[in-house]
PyMOL commands that place a pseudoatom at each C-alpha (Angstrom):
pseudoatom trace, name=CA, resn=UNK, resi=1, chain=A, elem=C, hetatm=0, pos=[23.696, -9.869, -11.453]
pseudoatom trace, name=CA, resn=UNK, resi=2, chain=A, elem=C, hetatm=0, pos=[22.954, -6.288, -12.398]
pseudoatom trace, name=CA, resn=UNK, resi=3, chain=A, elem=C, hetatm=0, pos=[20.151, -5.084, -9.886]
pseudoatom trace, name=CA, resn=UNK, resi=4, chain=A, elem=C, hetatm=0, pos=[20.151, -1.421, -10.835]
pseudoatom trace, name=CA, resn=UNK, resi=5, chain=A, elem=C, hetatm=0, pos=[16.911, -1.478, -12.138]
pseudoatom trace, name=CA, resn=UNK, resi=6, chain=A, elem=C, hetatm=0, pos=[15.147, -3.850, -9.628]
pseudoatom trace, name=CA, resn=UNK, resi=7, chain=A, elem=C, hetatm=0, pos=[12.859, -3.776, -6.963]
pseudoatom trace, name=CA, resn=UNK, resi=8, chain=A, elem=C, hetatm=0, pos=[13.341, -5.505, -3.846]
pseudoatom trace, name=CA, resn=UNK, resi=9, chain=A, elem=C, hetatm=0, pos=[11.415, -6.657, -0.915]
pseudoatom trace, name=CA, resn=UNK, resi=10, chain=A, elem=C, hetatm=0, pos=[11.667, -8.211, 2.318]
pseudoatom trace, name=CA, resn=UNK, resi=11, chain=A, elem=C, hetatm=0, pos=[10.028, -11.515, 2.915]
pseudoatom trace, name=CA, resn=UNK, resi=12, chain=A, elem=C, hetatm=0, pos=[8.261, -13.213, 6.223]
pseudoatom trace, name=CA, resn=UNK, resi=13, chain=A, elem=C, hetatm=0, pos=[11.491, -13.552, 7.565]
pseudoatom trace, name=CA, resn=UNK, resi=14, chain=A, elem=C, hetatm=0, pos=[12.693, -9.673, 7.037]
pseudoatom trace, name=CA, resn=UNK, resi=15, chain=A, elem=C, hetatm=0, pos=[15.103, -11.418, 4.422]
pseudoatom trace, name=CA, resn=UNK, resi=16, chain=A, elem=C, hetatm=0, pos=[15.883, -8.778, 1.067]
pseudoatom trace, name=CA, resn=UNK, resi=17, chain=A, elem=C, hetatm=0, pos=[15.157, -10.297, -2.010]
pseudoatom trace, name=CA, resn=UNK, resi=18, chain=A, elem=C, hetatm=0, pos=[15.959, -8.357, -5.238]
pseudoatom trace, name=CA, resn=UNK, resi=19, chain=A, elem=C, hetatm=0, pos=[15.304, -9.277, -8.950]
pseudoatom trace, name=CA, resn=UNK, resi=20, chain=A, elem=C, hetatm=0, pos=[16.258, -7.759, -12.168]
pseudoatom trace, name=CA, resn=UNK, resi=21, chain=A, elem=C, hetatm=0, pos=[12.258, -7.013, -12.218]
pseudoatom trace, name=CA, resn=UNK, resi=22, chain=A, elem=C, hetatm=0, pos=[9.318, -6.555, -10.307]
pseudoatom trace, name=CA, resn=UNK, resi=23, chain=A, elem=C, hetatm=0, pos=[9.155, -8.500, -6.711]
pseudoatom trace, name=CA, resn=UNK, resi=24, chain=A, elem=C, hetatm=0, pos=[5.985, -9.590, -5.309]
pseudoatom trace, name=CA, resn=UNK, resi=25, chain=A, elem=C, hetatm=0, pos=[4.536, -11.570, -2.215]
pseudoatom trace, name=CA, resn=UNK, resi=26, chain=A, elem=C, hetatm=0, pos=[3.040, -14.561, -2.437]
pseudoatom trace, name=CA, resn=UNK, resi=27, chain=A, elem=C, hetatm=0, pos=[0.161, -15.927, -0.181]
pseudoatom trace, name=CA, resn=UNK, resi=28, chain=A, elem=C, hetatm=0, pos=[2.755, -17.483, 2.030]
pseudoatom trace, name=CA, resn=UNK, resi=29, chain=A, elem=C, hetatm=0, pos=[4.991, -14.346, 2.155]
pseudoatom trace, name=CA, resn=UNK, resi=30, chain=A, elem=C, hetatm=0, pos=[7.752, -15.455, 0.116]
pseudoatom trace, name=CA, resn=UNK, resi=31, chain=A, elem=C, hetatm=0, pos=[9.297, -12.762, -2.414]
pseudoatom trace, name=CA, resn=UNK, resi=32, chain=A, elem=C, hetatm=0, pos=[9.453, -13.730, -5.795]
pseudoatom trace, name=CA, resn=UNK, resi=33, chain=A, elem=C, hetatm=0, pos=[11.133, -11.798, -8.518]
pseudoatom trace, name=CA, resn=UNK, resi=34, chain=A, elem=C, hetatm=0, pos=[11.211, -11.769, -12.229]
pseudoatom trace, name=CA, resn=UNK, resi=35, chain=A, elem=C, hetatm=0, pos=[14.338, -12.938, -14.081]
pseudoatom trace, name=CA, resn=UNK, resi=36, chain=A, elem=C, hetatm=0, pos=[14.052, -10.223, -17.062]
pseudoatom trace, name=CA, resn=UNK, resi=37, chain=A, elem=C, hetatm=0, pos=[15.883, -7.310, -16.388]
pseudoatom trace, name=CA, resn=UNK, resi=38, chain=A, elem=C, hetatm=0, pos=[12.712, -4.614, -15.761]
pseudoatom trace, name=CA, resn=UNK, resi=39, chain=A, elem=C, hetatm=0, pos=[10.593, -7.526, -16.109]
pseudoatom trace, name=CA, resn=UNK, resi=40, chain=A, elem=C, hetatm=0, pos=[6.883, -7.763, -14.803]
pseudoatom trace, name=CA, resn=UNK, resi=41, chain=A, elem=C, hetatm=0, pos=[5.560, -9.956, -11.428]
pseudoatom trace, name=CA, resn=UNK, resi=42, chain=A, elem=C, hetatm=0, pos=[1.986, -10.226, -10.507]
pseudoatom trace, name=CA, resn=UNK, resi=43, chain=A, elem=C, hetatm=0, pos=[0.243, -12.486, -7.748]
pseudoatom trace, name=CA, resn=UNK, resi=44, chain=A, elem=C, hetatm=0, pos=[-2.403, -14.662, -9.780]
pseudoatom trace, name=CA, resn=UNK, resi=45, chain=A, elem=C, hetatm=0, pos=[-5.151, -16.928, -8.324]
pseudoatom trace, name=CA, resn=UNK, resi=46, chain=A, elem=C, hetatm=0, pos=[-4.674, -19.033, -5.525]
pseudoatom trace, name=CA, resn=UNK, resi=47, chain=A, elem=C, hetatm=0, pos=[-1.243, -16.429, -4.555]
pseudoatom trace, name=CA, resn=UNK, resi=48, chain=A, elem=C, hetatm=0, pos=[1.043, -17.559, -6.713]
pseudoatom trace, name=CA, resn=UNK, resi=49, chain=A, elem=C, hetatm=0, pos=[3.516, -14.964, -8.369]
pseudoatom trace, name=CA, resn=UNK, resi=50, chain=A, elem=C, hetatm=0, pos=[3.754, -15.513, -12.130]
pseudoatom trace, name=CA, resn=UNK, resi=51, chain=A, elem=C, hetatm=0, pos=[6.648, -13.183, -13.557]
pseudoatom trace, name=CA, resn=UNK, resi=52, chain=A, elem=C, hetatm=0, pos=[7.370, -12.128, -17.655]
pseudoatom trace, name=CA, resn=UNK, resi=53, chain=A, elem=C, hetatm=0, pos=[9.522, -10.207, -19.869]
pseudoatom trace, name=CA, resn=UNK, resi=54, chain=A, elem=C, hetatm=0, pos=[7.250, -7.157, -19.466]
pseudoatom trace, name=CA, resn=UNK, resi=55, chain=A, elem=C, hetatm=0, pos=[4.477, -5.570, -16.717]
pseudoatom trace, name=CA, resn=UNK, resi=56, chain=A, elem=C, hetatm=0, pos=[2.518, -7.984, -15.970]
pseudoatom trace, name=CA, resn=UNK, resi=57, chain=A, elem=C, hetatm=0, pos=[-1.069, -7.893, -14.963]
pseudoatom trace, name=CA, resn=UNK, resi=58, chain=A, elem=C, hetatm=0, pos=[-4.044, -10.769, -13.541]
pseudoatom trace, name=CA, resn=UNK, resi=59, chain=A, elem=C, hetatm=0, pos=[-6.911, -10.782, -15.184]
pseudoatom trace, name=CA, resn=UNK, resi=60, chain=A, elem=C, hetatm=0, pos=[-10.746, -10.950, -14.326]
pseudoatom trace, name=CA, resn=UNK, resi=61, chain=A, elem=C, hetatm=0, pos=[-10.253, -14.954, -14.090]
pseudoatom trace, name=CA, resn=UNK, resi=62, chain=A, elem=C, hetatm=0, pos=[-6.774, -14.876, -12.110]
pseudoatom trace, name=CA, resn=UNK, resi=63, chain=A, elem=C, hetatm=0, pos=[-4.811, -15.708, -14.482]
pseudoatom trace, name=CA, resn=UNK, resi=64, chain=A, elem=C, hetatm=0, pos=[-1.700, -13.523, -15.073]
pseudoatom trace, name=CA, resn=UNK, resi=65, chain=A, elem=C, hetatm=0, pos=[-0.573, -12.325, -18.521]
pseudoatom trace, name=CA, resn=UNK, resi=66, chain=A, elem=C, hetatm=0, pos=[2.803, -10.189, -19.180]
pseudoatom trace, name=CA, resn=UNK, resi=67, chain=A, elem=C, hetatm=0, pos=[3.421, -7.899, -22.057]
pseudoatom trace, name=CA, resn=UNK, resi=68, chain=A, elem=C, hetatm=0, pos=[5.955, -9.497, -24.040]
pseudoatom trace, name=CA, resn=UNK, resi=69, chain=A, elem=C, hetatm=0, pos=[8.943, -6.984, -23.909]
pseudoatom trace, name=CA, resn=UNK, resi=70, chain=A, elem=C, hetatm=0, pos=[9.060, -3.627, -21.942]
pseudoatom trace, name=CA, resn=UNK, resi=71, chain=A, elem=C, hetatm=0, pos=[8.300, -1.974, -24.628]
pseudoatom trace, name=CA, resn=UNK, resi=72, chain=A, elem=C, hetatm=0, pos=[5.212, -3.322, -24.914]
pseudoatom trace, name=CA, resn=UNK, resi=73, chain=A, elem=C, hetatm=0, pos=[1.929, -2.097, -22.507]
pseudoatom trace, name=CA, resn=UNK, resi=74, chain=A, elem=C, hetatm=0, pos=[-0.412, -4.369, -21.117]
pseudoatom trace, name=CA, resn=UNK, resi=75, chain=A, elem=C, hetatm=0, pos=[-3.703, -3.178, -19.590]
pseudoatom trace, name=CA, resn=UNK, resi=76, chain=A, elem=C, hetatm=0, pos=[-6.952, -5.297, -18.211]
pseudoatom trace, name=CA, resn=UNK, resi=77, chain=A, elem=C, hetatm=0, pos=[-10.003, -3.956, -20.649]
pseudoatom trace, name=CA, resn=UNK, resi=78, chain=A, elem=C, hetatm=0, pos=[-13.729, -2.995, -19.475]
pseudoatom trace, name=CA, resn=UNK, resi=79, chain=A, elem=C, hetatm=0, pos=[-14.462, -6.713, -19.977]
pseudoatom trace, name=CA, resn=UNK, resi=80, chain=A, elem=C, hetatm=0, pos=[-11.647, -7.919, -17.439]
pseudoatom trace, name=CA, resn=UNK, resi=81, chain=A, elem=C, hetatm=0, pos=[-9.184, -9.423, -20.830]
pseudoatom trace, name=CA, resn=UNK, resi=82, chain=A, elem=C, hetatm=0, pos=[-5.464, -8.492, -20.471]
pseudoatom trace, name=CA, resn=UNK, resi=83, chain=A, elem=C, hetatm=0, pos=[-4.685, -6.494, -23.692]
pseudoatom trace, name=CA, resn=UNK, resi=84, chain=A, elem=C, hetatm=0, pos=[-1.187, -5.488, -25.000]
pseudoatom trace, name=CA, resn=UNK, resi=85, chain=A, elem=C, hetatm=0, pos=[0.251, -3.420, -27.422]
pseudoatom trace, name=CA, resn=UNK, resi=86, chain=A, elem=C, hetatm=0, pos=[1.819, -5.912, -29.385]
pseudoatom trace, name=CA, resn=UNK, resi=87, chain=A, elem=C, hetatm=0, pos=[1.618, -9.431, -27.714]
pseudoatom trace, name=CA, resn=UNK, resi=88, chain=A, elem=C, hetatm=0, pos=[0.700, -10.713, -24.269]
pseudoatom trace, name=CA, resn=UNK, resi=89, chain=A, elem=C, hetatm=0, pos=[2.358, -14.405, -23.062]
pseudoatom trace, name=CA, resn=UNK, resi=90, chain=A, elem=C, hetatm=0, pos=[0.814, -15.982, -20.311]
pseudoatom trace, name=CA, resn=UNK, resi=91, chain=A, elem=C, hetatm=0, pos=[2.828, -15.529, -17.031]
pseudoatom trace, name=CA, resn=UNK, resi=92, chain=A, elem=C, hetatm=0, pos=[5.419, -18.025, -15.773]
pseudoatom trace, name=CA, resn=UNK, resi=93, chain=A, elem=C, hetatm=0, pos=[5.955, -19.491, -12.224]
pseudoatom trace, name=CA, resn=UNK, resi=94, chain=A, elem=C, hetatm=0, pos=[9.413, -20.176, -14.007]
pseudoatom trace, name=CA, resn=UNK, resi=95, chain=A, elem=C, hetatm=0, pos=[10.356, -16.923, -15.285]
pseudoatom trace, name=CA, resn=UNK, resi=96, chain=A, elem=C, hetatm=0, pos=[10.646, -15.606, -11.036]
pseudoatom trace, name=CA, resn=UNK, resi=97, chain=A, elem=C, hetatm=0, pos=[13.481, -15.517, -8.832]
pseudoatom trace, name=CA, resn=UNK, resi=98, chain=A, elem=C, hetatm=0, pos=[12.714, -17.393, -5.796]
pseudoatom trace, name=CA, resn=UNK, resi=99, chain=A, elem=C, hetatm=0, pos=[16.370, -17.513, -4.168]
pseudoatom trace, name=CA, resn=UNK, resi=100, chain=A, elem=C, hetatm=0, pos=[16.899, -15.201, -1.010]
pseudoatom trace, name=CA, resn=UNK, resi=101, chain=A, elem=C, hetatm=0, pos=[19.592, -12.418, -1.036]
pseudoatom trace, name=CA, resn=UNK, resi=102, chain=A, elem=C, hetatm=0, pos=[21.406, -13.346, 2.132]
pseudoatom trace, name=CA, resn=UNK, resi=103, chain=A, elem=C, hetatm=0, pos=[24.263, -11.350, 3.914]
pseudoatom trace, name=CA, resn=UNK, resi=104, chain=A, elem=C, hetatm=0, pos=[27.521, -12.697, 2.881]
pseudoatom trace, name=CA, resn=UNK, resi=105, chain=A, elem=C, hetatm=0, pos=[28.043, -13.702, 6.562]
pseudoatom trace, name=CA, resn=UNK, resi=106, chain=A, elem=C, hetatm=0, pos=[24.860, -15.841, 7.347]
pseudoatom trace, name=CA, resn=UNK, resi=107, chain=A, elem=C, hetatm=0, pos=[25.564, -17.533, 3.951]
pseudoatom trace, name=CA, resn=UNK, resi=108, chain=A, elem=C, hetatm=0, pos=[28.970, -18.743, 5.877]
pseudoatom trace, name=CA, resn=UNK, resi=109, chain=A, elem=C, hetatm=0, pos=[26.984, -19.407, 8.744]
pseudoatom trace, name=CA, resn=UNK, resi=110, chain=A, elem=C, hetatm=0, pos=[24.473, -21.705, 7.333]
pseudoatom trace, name=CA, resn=UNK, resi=111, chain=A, elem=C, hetatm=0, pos=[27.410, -23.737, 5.345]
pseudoatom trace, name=CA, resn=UNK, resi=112, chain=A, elem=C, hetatm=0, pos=[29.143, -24.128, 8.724]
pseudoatom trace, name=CA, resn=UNK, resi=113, chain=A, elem=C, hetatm=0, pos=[26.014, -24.996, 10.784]
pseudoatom trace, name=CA, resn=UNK, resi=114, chain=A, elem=C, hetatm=0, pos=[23.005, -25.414, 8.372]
pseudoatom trace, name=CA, resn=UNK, resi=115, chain=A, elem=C, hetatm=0, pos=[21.097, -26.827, 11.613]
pseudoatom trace, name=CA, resn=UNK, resi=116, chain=A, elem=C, hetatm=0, pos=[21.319, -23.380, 13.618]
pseudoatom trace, name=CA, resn=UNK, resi=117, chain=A, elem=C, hetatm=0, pos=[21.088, -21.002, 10.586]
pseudoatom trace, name=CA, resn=UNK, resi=118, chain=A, elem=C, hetatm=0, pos=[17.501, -19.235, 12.298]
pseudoatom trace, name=CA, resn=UNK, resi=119, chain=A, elem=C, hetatm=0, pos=[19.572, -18.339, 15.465]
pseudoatom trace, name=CA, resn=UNK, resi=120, chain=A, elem=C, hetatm=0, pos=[22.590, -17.434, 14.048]
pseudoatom trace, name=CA, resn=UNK, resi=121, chain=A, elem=C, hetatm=0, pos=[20.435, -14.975, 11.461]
pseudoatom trace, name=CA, resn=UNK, resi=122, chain=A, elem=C, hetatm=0, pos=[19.043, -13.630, 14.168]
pseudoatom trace, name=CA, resn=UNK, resi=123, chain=A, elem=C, hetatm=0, pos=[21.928, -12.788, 15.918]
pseudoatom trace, name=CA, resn=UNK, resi=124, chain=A, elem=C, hetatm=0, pos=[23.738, -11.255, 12.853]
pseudoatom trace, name=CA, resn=UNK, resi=125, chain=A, elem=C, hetatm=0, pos=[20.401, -9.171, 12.513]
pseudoatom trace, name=CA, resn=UNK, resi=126, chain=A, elem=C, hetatm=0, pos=[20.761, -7.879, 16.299]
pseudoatom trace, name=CA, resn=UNK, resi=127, chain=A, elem=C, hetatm=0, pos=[24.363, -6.699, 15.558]
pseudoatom trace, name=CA, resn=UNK, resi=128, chain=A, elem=C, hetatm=0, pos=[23.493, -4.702, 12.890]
for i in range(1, 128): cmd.bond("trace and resi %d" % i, "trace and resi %d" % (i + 1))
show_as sticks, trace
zoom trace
């Protein structure tokens, strides 16, 4: 994957998670990035991240709308509606990235020892 235009973030566990779009936290500090390359992420009610082809934005009732290309512009009007340029889509639990970016090493680690991967994790993070 291509990550030159992404954004990254760590999550609870100081793990790096990048996305070919926008990362955000959810309420149980797990990263979650869009799949669209520049694509949009925004936490929606009850702190789930919804992601889109485009920025993405929550509304005055939680919900979370995305413009539908990066073109496009989204903004929340005086009334609290998401409004876009040319066409909003509603935002997509599916459309995020929810895998973690592991070091090449701890990925071995885990395969050889799934049981001990928190210790061994933390022992790779120590050496660095």
């Amino acid at each position: 994957m291509n990550v030159s235009y992404a954004a990254c973030k760590r999550d609870f566990m100081g793990v790096m998670q990048c996305g070919a779009g926008a990362c955000k936290i959810n309420s149980q500090g797990q990263v979650h990035c869009s799949k669209f390359k520049k694509g949009g992420a925004a936490v929606g009610k009850q702190g789930k991240v919804f992601c889109g082809p485009g920025k993405c934005l929550k509304d005055k009732s939680g919900q979370v709308f995305c413009a539908s290309s990066i073109q496009d512009d989204i903004i929340i009007n005086a009334v609290g509606k998401a409004r876009c340029d040319k066409k909003c889509v509603l935002g997509q639990v599916q459309a995020c990235k929810t895998e973690a970016q592991l070091p090449e090493q701890v990925k071995e680690l885990i395969k050889e020892q799934p049981a001990q991967q928190g210790e061994h994790y933390q022992r790779l993070q120590r050496v660095k």
